[in-house]
N, CA, C and O atoms as a DFTB+ gen file, in Angstrom:
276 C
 N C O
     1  1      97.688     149.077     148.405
     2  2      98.604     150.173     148.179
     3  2      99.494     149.833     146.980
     4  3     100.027     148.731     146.848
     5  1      99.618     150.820     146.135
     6  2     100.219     150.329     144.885
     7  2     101.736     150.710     145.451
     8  3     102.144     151.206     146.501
     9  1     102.434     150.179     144.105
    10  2     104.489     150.230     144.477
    11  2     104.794     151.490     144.337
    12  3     105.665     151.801     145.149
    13  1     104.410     152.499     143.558
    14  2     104.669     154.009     143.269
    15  2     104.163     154.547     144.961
    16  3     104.907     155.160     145.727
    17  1     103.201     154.269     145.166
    18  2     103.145     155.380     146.443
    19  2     104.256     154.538     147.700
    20  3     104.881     155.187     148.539
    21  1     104.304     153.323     147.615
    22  2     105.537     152.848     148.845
    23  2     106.850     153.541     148.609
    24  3     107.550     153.762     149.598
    25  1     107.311     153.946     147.303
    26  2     108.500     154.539     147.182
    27  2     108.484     155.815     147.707
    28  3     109.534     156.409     147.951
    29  1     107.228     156.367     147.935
    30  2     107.255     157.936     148.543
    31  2     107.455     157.819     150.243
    32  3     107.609     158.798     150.972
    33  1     107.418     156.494     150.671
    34  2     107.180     156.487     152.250
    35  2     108.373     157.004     152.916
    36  3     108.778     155.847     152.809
    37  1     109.495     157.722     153.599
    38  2     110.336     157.884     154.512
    39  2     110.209     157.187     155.744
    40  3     109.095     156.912     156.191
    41  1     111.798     156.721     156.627
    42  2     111.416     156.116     157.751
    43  2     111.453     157.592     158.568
    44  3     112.166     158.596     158.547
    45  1     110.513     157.225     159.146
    46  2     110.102     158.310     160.429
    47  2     108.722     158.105     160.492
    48  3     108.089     157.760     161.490
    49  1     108.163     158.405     159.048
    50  2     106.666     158.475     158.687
    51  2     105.548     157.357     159.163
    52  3     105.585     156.133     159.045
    53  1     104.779     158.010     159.606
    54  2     103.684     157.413     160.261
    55  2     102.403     156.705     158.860
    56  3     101.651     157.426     158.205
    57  1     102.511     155.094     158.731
    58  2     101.469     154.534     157.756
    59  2     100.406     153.562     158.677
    60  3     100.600     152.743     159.575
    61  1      99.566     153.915     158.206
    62  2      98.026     153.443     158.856
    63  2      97.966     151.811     157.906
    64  3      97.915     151.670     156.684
    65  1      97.996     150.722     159.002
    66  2      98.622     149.159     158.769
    67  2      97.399     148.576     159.069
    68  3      96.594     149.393     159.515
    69  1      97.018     147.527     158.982
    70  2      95.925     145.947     159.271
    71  2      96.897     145.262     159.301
    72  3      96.705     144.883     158.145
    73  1      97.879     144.692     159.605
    74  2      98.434     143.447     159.768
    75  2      98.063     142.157     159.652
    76  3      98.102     141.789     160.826
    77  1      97.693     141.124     158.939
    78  2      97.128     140.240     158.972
    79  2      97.622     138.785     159.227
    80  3      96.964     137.774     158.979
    81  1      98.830     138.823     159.738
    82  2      99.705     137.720     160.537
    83  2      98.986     137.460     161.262
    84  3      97.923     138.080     161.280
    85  1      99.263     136.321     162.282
    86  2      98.577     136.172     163.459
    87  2      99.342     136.511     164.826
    88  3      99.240     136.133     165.993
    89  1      99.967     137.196     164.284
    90  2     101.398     138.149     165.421
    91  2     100.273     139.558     165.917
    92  3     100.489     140.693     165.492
    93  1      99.023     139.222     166.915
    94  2      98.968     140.243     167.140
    95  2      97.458     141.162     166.629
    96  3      97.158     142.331     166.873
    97  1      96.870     140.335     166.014
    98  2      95.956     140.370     165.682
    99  2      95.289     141.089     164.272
   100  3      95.757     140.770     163.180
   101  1      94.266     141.992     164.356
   102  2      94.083     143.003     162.784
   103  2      93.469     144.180     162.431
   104  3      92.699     144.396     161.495
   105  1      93.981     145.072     163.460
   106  2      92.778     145.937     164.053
   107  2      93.949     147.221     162.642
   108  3      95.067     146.954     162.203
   109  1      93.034     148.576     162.312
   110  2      94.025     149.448     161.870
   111  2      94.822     150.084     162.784
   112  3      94.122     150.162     163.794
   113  1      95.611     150.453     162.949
   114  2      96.776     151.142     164.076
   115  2      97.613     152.244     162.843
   116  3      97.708     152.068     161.629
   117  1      98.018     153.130     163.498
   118  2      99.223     154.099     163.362
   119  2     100.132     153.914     163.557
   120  3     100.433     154.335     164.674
   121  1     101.545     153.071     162.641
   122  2     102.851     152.716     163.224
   123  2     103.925     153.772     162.437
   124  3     103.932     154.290     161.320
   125  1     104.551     153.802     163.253
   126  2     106.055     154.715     162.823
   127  2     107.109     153.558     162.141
   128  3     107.491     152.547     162.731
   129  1     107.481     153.950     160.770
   130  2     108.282     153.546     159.683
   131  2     109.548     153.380     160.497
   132  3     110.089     154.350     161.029
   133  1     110.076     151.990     160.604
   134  2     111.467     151.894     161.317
   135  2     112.911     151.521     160.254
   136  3     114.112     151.750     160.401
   137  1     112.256     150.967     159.352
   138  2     113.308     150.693     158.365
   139  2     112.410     150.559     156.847
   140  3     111.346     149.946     156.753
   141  1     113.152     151.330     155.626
   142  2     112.791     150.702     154.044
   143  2     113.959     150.522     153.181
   144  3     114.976     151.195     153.010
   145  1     113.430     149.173     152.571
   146  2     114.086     148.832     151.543
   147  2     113.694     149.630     150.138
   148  3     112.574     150.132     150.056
   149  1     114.408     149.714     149.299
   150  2     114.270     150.282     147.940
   151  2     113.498     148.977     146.862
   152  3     112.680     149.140     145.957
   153  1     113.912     148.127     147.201
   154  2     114.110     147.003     146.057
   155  2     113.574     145.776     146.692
   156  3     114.199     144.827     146.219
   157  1     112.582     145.319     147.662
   158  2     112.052     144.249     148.437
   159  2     112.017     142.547     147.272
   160  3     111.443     142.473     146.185
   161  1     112.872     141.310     148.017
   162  2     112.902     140.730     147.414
   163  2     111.696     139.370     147.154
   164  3     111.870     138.153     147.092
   165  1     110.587     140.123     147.057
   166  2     109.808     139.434     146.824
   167  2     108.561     139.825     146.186
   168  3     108.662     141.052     146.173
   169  1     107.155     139.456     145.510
   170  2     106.519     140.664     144.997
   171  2     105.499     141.121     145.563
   172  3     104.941     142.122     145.112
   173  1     104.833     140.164     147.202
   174  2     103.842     140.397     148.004
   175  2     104.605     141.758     148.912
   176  3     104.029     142.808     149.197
   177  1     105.533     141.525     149.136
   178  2     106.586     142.180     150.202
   179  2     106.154     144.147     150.201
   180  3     106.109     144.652     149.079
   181  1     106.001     144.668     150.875
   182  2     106.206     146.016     150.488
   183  2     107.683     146.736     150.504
   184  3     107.976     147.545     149.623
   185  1     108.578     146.398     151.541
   186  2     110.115     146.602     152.362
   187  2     109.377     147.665     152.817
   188  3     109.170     148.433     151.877
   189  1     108.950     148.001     153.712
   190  2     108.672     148.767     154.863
   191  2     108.841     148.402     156.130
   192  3     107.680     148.099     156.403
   193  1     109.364     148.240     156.961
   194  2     109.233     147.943     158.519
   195  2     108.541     149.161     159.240
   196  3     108.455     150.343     158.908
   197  1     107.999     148.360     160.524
   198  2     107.328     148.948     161.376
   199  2     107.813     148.495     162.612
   200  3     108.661     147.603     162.637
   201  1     107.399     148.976     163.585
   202  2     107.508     148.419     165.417
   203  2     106.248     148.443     165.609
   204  3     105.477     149.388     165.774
   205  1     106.093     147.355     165.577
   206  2     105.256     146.530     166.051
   207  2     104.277     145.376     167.096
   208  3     105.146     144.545     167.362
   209  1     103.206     144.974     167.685
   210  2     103.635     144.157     168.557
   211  2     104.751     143.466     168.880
   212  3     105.041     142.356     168.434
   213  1     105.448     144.173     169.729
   214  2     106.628     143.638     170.247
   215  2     107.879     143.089     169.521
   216  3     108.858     142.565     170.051
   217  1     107.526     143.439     167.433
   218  2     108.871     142.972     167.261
   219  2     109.598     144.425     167.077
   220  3     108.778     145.342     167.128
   221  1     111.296     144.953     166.823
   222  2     111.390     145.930     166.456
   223  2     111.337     146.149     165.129
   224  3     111.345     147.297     164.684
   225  1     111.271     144.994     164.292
   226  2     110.992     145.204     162.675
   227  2     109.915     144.351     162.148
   228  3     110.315     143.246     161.780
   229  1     108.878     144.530     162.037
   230  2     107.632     144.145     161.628
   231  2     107.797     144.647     160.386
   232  3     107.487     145.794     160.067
   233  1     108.489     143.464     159.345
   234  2     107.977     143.433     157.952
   235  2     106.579     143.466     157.135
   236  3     105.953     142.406     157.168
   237  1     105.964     144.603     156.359
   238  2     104.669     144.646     156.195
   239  2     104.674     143.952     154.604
   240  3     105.636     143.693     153.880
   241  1     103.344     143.782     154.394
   242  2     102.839     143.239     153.136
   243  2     102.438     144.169     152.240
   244  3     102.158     145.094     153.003
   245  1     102.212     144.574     151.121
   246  2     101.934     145.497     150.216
   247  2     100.205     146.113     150.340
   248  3      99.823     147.278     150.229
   249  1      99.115     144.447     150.693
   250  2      97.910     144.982     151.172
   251  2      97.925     144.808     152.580
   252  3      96.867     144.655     153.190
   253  1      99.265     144.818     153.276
   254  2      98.463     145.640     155.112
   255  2      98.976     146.815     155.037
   256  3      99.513     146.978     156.133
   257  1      99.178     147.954     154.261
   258  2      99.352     149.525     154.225
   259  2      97.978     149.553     154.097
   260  3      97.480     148.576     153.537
   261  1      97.349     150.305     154.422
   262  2      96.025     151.298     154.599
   263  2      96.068     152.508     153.805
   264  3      95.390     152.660     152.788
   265  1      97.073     153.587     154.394
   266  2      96.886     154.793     154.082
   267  2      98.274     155.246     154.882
   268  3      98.640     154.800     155.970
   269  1      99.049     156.379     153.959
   270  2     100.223     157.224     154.314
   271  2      99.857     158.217     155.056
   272  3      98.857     158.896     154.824
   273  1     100.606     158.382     155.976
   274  2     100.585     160.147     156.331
   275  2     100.944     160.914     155.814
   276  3     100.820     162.060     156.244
């Protein structure tokens, strides 16, 4: 997922994730956007949060976005 389409994401919005931590495994899922940053301080980082296996802010990576709703 490139940086131009993460800036279009809103929290509410539903993004189709792979997670590839070992928090949980790597299947695609449908998670609801719980928190975004504008400006993520790092350059793998996307600043998107999710809820996630069991955390309430599951920080995502730029390639575990899939696809926006």
């Amino acid at each position: 997922m490139e940086k131009i389409e993460i800036k279009n994401i809103e929290v509410g919005q539903m993004v189709r994730c792979k997670p590839i931590h070992l928090r949980g495994g790597n299947s695609l899922r449908w998670r609801k956007v719980t928190q975004k940053i504008d400006s993520p301080h790092k350059w793998q980082y996307s600043g998107v949060a999710v809820n996630a296996h069991g955390y309430k802010d599951f920080w995502l990576k730029l390639n575990e976005i899939a696809e926006i709703n």
